[in-house]
PDB file of N, CA, C and O in Angstrom:
ATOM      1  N   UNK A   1       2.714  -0.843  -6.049  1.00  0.00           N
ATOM      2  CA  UNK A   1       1.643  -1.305  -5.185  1.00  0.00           C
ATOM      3  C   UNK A   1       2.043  -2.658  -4.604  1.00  0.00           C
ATOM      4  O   UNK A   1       2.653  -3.469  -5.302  1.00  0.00           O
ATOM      5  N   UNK A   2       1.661  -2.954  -3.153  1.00  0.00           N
ATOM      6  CA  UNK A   2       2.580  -4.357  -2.783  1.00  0.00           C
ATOM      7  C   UNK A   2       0.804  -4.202  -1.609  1.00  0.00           C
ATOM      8  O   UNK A   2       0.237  -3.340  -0.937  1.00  0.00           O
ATOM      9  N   UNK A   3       0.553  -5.974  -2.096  1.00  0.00           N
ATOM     10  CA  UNK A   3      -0.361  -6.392  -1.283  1.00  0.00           C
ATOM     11  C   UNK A   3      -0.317  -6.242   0.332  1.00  0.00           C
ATOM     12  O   UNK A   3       0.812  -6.349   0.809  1.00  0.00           O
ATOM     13  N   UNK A   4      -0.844  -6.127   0.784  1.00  0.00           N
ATOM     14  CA  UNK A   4      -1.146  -6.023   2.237  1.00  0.00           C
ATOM     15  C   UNK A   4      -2.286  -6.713   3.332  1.00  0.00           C
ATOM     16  O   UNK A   4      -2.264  -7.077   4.508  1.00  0.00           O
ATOM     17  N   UNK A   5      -3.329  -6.666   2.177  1.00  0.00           N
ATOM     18  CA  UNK A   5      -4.311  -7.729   3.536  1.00  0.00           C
ATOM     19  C   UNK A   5      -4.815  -8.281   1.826  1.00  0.00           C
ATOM     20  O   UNK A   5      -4.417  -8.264   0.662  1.00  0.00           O
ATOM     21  N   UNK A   6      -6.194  -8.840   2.849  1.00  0.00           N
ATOM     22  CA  UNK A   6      -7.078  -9.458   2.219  1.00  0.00           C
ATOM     23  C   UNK A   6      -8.162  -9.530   2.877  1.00  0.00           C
ATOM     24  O   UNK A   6      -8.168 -10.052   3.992  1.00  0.00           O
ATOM     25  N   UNK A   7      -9.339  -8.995   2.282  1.00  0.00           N
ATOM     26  CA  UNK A   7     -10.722  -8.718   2.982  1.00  0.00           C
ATOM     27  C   UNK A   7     -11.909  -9.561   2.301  1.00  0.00           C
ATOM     28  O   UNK A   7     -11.736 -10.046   1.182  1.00  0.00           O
ATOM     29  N   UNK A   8     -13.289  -9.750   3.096  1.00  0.00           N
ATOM     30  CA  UNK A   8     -14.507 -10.330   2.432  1.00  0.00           C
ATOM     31  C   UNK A   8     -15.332  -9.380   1.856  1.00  0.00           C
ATOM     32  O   UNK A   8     -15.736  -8.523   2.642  1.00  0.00           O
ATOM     33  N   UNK A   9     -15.685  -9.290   0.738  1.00  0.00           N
ATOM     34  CA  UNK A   9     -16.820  -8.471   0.508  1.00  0.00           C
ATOM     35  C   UNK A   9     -17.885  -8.962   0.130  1.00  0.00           C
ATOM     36  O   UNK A   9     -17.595 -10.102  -0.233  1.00  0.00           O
ATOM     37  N   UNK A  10     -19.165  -8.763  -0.035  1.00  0.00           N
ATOM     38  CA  UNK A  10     -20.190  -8.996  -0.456  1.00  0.00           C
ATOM     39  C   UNK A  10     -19.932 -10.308  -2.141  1.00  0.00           C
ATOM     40  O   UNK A  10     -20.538 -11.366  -2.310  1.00  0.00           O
ATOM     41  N   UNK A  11     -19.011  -9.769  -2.949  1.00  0.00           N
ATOM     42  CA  UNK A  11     -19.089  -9.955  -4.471  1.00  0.00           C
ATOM     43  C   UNK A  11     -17.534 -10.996  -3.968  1.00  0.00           C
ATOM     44  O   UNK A  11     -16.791 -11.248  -4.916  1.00  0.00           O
ATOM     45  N   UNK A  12     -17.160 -11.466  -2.785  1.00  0.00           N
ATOM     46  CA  UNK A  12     -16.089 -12.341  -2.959  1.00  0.00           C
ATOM     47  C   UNK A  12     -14.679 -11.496  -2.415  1.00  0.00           C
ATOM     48  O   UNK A  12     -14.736 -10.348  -1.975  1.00  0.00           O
ATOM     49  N   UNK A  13     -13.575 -12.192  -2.518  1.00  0.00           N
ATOM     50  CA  UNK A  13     -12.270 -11.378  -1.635  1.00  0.00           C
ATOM     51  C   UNK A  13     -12.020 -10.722  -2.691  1.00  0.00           C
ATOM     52  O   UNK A  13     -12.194 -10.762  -3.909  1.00  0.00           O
ATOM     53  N   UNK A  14     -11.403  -9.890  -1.607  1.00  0.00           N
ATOM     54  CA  UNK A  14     -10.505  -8.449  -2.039  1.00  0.00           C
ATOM     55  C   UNK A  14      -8.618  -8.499  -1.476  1.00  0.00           C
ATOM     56  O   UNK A  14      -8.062  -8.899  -0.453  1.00  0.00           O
ATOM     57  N   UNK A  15      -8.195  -7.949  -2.599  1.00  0.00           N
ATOM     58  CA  UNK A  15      -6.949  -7.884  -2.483  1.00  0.00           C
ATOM     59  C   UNK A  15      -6.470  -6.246  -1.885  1.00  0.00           C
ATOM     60  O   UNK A  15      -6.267  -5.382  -2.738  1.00  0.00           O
ATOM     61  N   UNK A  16      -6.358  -5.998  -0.840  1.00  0.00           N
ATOM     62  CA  UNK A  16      -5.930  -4.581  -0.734  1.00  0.00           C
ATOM     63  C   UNK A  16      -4.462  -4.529  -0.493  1.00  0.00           C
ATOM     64  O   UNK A  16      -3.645  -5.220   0.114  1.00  0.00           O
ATOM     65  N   UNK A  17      -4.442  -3.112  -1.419  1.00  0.00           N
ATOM     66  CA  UNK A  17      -2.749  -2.947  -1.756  1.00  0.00           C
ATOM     67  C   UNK A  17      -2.645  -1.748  -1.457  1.00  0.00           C
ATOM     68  O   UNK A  17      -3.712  -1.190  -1.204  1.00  0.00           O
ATOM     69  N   UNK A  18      -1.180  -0.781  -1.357  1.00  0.00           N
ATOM     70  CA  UNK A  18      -0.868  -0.028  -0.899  1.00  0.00           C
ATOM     71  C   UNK A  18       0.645   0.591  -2.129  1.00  0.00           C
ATOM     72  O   UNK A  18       1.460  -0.162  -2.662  1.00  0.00           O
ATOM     73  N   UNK A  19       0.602   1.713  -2.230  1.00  0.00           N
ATOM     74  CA  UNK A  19       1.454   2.259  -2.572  1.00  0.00           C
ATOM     75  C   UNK A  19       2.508   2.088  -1.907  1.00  0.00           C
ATOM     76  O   UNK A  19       2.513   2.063  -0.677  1.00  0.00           O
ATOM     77  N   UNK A  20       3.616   1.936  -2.689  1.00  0.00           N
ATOM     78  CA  UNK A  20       5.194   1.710  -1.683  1.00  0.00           C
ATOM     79  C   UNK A  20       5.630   3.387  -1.773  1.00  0.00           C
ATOM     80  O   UNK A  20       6.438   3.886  -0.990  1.00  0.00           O
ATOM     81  N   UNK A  21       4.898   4.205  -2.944  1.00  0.00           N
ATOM     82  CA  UNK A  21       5.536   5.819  -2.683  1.00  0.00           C
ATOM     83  C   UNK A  21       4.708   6.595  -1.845  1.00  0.00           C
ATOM     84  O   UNK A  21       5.291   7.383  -1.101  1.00  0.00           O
ATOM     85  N   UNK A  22       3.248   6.537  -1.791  1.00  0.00           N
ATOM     86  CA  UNK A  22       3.001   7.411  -1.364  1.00  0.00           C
ATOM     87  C   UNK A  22       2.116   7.060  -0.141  1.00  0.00           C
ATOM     88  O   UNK A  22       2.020   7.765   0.863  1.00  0.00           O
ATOM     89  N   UNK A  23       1.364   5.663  -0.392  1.00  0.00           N
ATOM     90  CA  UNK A  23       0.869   5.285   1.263  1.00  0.00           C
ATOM     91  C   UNK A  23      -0.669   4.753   0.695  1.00  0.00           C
ATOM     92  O   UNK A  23      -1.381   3.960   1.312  1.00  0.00           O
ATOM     93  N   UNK A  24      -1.006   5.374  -0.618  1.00  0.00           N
ATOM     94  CA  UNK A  24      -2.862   5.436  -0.893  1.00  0.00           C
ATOM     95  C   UNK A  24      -3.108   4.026  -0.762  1.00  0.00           C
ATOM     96  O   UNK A  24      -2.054   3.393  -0.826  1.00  0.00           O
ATOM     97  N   UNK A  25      -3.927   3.453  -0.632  1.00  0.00           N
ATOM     98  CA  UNK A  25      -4.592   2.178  -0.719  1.00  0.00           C
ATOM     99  C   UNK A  25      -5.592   1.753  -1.636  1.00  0.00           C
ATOM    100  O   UNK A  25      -6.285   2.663  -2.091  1.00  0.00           O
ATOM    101  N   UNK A  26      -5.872   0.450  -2.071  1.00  0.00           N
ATOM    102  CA  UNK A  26      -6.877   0.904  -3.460  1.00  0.00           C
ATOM    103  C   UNK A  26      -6.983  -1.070  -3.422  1.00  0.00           C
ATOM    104  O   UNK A  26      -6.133  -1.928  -3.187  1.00  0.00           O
ATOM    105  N   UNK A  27      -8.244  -1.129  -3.727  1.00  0.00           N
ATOM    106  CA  UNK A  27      -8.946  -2.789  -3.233  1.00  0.00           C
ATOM    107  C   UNK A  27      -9.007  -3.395  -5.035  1.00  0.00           C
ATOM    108  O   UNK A  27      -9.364  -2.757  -6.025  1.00  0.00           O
ATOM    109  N   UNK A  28      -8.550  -4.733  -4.951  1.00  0.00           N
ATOM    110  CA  UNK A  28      -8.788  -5.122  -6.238  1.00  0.00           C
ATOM    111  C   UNK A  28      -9.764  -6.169  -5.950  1.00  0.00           C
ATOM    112  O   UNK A  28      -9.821  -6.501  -4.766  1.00  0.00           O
ATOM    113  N   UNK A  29     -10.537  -6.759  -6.758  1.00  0.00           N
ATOM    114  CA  UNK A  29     -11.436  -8.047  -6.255  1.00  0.00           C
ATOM    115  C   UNK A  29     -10.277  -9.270  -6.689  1.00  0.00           C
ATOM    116  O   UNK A  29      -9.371  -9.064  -7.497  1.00  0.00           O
ATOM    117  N   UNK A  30     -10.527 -10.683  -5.921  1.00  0.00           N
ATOM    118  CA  UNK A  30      -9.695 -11.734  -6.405  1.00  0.00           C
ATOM    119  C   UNK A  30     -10.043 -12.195  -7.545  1.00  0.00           C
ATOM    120  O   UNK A  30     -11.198 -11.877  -7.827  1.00  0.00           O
ATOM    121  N   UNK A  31      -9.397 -12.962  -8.504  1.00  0.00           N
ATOM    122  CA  UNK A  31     -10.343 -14.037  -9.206  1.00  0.00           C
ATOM    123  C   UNK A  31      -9.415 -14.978  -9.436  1.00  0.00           C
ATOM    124  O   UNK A  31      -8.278 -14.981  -9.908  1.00  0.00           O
ATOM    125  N   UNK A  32     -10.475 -16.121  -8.807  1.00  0.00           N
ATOM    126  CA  UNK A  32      -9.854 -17.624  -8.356  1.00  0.00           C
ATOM    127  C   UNK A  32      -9.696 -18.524 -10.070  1.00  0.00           C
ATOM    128  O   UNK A  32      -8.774 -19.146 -10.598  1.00  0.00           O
ATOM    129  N   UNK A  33     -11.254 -18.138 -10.541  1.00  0.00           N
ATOM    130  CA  UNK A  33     -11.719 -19.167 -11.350  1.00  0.00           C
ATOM    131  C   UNK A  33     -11.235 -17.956 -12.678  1.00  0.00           C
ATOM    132  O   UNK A  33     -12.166 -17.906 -13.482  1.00  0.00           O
ATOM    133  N   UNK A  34     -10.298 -17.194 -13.017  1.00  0.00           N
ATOM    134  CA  UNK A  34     -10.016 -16.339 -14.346  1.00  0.00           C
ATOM    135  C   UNK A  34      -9.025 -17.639 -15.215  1.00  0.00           C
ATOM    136  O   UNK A  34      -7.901 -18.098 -15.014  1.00  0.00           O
ATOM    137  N   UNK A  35      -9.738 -17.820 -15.893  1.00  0.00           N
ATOM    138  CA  UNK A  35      -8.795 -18.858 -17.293  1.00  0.00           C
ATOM    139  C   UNK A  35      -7.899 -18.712 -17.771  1.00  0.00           C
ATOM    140  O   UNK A  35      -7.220 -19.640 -18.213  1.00  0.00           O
ATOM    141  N   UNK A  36      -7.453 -16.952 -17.880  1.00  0.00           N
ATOM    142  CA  UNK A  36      -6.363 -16.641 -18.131  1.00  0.00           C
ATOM    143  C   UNK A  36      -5.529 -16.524 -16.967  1.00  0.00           C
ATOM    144  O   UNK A  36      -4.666 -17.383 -16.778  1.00  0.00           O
ATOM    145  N   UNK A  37      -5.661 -15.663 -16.239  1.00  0.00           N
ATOM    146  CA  UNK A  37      -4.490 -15.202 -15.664  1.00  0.00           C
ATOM    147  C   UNK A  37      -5.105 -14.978 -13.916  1.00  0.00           C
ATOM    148  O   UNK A  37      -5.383 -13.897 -13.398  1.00  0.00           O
ATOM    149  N   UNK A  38      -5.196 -16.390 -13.252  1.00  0.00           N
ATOM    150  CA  UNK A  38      -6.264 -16.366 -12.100  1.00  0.00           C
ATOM    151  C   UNK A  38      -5.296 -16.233 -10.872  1.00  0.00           C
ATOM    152  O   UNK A  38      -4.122 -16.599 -10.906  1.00  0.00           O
ATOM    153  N   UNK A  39      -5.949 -15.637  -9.722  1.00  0.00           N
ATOM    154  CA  UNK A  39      -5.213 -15.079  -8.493  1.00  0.00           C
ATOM    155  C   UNK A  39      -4.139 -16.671  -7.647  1.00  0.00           C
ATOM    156  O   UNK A  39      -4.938 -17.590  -7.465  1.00  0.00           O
ATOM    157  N   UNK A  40      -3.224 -16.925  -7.351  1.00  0.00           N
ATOM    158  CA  UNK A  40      -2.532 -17.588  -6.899  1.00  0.00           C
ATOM    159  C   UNK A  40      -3.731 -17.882  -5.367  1.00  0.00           C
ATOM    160  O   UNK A  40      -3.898 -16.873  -4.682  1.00  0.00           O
ATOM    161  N   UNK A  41      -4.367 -18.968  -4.973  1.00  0.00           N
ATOM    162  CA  UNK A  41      -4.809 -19.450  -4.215  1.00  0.00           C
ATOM    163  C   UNK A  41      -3.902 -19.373  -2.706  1.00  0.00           C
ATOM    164  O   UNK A  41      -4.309 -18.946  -1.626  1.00  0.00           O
ATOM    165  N   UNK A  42      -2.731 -19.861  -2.996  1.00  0.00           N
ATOM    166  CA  UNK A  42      -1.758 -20.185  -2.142  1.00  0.00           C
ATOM    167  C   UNK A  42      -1.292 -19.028  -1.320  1.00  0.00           C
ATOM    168  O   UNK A  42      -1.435 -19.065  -0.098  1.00  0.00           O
ATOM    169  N   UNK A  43      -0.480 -17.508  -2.197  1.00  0.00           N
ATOM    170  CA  UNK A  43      -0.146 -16.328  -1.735  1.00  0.00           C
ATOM    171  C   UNK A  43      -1.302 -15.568  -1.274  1.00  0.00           C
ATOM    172  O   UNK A  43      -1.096 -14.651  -0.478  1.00  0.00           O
ATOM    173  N   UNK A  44      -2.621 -15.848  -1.706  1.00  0.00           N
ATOM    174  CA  UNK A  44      -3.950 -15.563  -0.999  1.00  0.00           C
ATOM    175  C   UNK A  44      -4.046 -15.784   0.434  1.00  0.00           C
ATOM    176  O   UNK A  44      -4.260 -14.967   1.330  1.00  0.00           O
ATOM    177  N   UNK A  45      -3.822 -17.198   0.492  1.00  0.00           N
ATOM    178  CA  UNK A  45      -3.790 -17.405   2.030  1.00  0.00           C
ATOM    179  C   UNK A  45      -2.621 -16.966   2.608  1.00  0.00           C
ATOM    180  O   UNK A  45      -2.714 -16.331   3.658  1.00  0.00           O
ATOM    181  N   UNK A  46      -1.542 -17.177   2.130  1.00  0.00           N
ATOM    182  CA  UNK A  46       0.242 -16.238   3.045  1.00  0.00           C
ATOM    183  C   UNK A  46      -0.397 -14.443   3.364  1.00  0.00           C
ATOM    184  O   UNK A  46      -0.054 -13.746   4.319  1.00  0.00           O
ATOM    185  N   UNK A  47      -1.489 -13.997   2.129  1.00  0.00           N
ATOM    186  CA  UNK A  47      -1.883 -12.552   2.629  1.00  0.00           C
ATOM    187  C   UNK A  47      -3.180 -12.421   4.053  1.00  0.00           C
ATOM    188  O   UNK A  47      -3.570 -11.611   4.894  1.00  0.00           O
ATOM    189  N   UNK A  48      -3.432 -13.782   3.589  1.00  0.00           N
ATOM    190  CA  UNK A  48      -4.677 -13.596   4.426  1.00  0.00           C
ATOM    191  C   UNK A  48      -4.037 -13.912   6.267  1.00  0.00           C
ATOM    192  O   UNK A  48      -4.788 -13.719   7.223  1.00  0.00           O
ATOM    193  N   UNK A  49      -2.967 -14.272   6.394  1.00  0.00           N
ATOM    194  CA  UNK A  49      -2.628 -14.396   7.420  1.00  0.00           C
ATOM    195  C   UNK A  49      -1.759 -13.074   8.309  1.00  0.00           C
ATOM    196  O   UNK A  49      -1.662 -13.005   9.535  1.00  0.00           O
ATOM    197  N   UNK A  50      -1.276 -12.246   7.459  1.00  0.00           N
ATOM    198  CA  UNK A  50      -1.067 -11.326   7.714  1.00  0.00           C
ATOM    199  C   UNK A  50      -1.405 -10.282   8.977  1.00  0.00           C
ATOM    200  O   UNK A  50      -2.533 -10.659   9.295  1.00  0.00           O
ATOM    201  N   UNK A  51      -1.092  -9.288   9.787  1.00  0.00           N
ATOM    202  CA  UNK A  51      -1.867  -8.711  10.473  1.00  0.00           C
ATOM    203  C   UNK A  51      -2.471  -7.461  10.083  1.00  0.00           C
ATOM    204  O   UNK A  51      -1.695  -6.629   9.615  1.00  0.00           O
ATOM    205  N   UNK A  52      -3.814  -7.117  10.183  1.00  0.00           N
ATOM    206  CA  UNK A  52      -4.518  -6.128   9.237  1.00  0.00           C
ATOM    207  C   UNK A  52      -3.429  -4.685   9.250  1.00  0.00           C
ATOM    208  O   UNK A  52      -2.717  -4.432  10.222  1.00  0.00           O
ATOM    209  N   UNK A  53      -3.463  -3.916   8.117  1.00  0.00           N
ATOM    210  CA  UNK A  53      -2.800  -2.705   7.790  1.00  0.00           C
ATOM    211  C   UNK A  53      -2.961  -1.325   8.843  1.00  0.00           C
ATOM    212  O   UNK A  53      -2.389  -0.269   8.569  1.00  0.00           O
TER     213      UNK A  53
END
């Protein structure tokens, strides 16, 4: 799965990714504020600049 955009939803951003085998797409939510293991802020915005899929 290799990121591709980044969308708004209601509950906060979404990470949408894409299969490199077969094409499916499938949305993860971000999380900025996770204590353990929290979404990179920075590669957020390099996705968010992207042009949509």
């Amino acid at each position: 799965m290799a990121p591709v955009a980044l969308d708004h939803a209601a509950k906060g951003w979404v990470i949408v990714h894409r299969c490199t085998a077969c094409g499916h797409t499938s949305r993860n939510r971000a999380t900025l504020d996770d204590p353990i293991q929290p979404d990179d802020p920075a590669a957020l915005a390099a996705l968010s600049a992207l042009p949509p899929p």
